[in-house]
C-alpha positions as CSV (number, residue, x, y, z in Angstrom):
1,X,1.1,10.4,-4.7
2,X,-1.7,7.8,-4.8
3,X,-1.4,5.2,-1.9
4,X,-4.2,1.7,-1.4
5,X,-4.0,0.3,1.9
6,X,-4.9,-3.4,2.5
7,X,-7.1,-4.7,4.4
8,X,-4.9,-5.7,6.8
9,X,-4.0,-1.7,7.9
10,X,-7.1,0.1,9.1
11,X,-9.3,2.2,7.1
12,X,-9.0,4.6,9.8
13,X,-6.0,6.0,8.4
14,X,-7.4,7.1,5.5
15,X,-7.9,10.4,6.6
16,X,-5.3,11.0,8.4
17,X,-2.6,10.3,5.5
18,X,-4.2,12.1,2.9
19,X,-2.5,15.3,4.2
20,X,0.9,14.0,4.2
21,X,0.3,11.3,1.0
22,X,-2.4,12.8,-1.1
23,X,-4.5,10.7,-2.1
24,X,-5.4,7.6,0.3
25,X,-7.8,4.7,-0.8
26,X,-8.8,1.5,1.4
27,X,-9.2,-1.8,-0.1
28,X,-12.1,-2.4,1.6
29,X,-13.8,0.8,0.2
30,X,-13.3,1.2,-3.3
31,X,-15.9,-0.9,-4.5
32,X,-14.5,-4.5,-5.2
33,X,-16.5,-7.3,-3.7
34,X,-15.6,-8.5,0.1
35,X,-13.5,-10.2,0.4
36,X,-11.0,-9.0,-1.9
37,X,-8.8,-10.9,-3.4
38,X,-5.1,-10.1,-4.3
39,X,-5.1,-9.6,-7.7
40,X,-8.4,-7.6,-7.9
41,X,-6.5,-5.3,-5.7
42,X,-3.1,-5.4,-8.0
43,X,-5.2,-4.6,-11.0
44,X,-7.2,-1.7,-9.3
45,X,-3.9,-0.2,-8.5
46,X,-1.9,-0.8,-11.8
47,X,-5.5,0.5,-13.6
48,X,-5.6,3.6,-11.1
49,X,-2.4,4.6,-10.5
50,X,-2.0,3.5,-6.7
51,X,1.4,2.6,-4.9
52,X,0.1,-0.6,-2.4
53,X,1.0,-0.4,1.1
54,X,-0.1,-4.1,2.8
55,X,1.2,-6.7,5.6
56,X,0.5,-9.7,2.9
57,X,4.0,-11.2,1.5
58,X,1.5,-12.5,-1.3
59,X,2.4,-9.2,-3.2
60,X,6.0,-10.0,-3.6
61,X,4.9,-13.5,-5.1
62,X,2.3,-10.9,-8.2
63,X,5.5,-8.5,-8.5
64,X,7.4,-11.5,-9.3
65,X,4.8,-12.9,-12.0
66,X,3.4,-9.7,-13.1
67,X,6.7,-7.3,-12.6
68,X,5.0,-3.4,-12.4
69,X,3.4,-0.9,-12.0
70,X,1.8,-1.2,-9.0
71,X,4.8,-0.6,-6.9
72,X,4.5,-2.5,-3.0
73,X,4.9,-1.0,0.7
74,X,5.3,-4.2,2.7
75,X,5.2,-3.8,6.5
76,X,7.4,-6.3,8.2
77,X,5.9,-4.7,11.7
78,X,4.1,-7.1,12.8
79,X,0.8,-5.9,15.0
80,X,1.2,-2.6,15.7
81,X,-1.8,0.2,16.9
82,X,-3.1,2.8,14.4
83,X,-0.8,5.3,16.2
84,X,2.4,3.4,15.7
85,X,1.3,2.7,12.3
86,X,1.0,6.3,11.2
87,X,4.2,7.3,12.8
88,X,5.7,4.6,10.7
89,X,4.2,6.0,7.2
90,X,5.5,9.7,8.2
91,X,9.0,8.5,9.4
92,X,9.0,5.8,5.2
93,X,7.0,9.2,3.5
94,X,10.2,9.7,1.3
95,X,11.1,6.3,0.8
96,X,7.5,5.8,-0.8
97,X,8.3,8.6,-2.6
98,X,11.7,7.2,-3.8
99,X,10.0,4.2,-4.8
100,X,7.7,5.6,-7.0
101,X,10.2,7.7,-8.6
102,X,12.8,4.8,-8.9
103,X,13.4,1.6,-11.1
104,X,12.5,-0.7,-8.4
105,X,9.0,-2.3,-7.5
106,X,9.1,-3.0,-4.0
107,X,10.4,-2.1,-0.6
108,X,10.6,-4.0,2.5
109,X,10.0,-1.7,6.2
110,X,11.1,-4.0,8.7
């Protein structure tokens, strides 16, 4: 599974959820000028193949114009530490995985 965090989840996780996701791509490191803007990062992942995970409801507004692929993680968590964050993606692993397998183009983890 190919997963792009936002820049508004840390690039520190990166590493840490490759193991349990494959492969793991930050926003903020894949080349596309700073700062980013939404739908550079919805066209990287429809062109590449990525599943985005992000805290920005502006995703739901591009699945709604653009429909997919890319398929959207959105975290309804509010601020949470790095820790918390990657106990979250282990404990939503297979409903990321549902997603990508299903007919649907976004889920909500509240």
């Amino acid at each position: 599974m190919k997963i792009l965090l936002d820049a508004n989840i840390s690039y520190k996780l990166i590493n840490k959820l490759k193991p349990i996701f494959g492969e793991c791509e930050h926003v903020d490191l894949i080349g596309i000028n700073v700062p980013v803007q939404d739908i550079d990062i919805w066209k990287y992942a429809k062109n590449n193949g990525f599943i985005i995970i992000t805290k920005d409801n502006d995703f739901i507004n591009l699945l709604e114009l653009k429909g997919f692929p890319p398929k959207v993680v959105l975290l309804k968590t509010g601020n949470n530490s790095s820790k918390a964050i990657m106990e979250l993606f282990v404990n939503i692993k297979s409903k990321i995985e549902d997603l990508k397998k299903n007919e649907y183009g976004l889920i909500e983890i509240i």
